[in-house]
C-alpha positions as CSV (number, residue, x, y, z in Angstrom):
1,X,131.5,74.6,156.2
2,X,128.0,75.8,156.9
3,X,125.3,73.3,156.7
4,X,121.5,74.0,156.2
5,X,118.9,71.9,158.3
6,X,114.8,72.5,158.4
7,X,114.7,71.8,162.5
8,X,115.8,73.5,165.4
9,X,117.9,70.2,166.2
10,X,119.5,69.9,162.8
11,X,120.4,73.6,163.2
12,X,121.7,73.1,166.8
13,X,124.0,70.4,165.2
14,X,124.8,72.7,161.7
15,X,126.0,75.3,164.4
16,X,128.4,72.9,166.1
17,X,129.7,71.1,163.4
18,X,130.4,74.9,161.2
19,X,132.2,75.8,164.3
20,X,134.5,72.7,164.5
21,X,135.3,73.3,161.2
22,X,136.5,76.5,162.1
23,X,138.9,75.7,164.8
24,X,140.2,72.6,163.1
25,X,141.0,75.4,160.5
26,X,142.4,78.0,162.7
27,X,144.8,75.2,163.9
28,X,147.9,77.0,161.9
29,X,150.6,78.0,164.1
30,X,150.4,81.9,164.9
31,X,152.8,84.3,166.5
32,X,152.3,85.2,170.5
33,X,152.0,88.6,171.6
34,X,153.0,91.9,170.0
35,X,154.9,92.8,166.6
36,X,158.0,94.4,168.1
37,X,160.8,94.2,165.4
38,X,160.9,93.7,161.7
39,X,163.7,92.7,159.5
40,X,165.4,91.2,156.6
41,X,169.2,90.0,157.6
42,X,171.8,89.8,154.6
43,X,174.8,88.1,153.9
44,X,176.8,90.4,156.6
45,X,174.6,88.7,159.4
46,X,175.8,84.7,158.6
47,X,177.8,83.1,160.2
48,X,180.8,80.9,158.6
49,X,178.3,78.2,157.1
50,X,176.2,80.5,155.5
51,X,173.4,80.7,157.9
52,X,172.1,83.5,160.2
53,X,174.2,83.7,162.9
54,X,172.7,82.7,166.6
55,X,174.5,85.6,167.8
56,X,172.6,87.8,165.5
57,X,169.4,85.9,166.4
58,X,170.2,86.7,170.4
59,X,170.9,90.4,169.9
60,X,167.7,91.2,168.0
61,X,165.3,89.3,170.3
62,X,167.2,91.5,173.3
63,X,166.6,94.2,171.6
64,X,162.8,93.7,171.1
65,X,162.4,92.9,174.6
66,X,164.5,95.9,176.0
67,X,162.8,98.5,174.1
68,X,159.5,96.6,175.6
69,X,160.4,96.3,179.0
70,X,162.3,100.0,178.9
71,X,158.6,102.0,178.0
72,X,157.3,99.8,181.2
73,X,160.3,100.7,183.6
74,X,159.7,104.6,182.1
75,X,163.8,104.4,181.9
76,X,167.2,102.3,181.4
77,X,166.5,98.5,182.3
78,X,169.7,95.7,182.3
79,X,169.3,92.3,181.2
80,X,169.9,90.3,183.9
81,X,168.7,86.7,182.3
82,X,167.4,84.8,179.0
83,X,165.4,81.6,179.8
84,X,166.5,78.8,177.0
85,X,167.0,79.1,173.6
86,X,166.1,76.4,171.6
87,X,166.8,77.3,167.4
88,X,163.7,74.7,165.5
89,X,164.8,76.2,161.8
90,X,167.5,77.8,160.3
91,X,167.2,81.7,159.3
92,X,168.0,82.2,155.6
93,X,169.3,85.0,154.1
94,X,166.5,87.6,152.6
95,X,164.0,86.0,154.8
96,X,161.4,88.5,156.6
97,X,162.2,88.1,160.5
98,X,159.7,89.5,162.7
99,X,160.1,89.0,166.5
100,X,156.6,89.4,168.7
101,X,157.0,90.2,172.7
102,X,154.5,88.8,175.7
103,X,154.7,90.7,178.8
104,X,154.7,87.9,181.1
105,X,155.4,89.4,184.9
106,X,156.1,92.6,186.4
107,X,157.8,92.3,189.9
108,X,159.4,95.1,192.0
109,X,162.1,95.7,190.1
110,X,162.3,93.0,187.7
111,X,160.2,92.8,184.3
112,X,159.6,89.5,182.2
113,X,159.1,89.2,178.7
114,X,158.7,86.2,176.6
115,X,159.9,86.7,172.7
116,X,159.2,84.4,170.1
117,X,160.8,85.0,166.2
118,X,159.2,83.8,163.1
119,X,160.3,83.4,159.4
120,X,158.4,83.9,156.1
121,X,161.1,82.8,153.8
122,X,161.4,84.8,149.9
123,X,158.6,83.6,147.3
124,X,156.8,81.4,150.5
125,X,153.3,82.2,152.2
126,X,154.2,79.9,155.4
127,X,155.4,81.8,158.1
128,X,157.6,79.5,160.6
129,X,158.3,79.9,164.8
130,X,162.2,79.6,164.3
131,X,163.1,80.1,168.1
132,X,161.5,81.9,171.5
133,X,162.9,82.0,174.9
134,X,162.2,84.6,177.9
135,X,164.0,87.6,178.8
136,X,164.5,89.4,182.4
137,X,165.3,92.6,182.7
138,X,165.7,94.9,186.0
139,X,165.3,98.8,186.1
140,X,168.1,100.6,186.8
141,X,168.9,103.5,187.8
142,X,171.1,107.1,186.4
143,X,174.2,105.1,188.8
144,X,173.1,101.9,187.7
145,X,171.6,100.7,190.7
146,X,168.3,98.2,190.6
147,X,164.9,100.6,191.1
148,X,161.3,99.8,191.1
149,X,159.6,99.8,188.2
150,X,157.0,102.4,188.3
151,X,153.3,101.1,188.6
């Protein structure tokens, strides 16, 4: 909204009130981070209700996060914990799922990544945050021993 004033005051208060309009626009949800995996599950991914399967939902958000924190270690890493997972939406078949990684911490040995996956459901323009939880992985070794990740 852009409104037009004759005074410096008015246009002090035109700026202000254009740019409240914009943030109380920009207010949609968005995704967090990077765009690290991009799919569209079918039937063979449901589980015996119909729906997308948790499992399935798990697996590709470890995945995302591994390959993430696996160009950071320069190597092999091992998941060694996921923080809560709390589903807000079903997953329907044909949907687009994209999942989106944060690096959150890098310690010695131990790399932290938060993944969040959204939903944009066939013949819909909303995109929805269907689930997100955080992801630890340690660097690991040729033996499979825990190594420092390079910096």
């Amino acid at each position: 909204m852009t409104i037009f004033a004759s005074n410096s005051s008015n246009k002090q208060d035109a700026v202000s009130a254009s740019i409240e309009d914009q943030s109380s626009e920009d207010q949609e949800p968005a995704p967090s981070g990077e765009l690290s995996l991009r799919l569209i599950p079918g039937r063979q991914d449901t589980n015996i209700h119909g729906g997308i399967s948790g499992g399935w939902v798990a697996a590709r958000m470890d995945a995302a996060a591994e390959s993430v924190a696996s160009k950071i270690a320069h190597g092999r890493v091992a998941n060694v914990s996921m923080d809560s997972m709390v589903f807000m939406s079903p997953i329907r078949v044909g949907a687009a799922v994209c999942v989106y990684t944060t690096l959150e911490d890098i310690g010695k040995s131990s790399i932290k990544i938060n993944v969040e996956m959204w939903t944009r459901n066939l013949g819909e323009q909303e995109r929805r945050k269907v689930v997100d939880a955080t992801f630890v992985y340690v660097a690991i070794d040729e033996h499979g021993r825990i190594r420092s990740v390079p910096r």
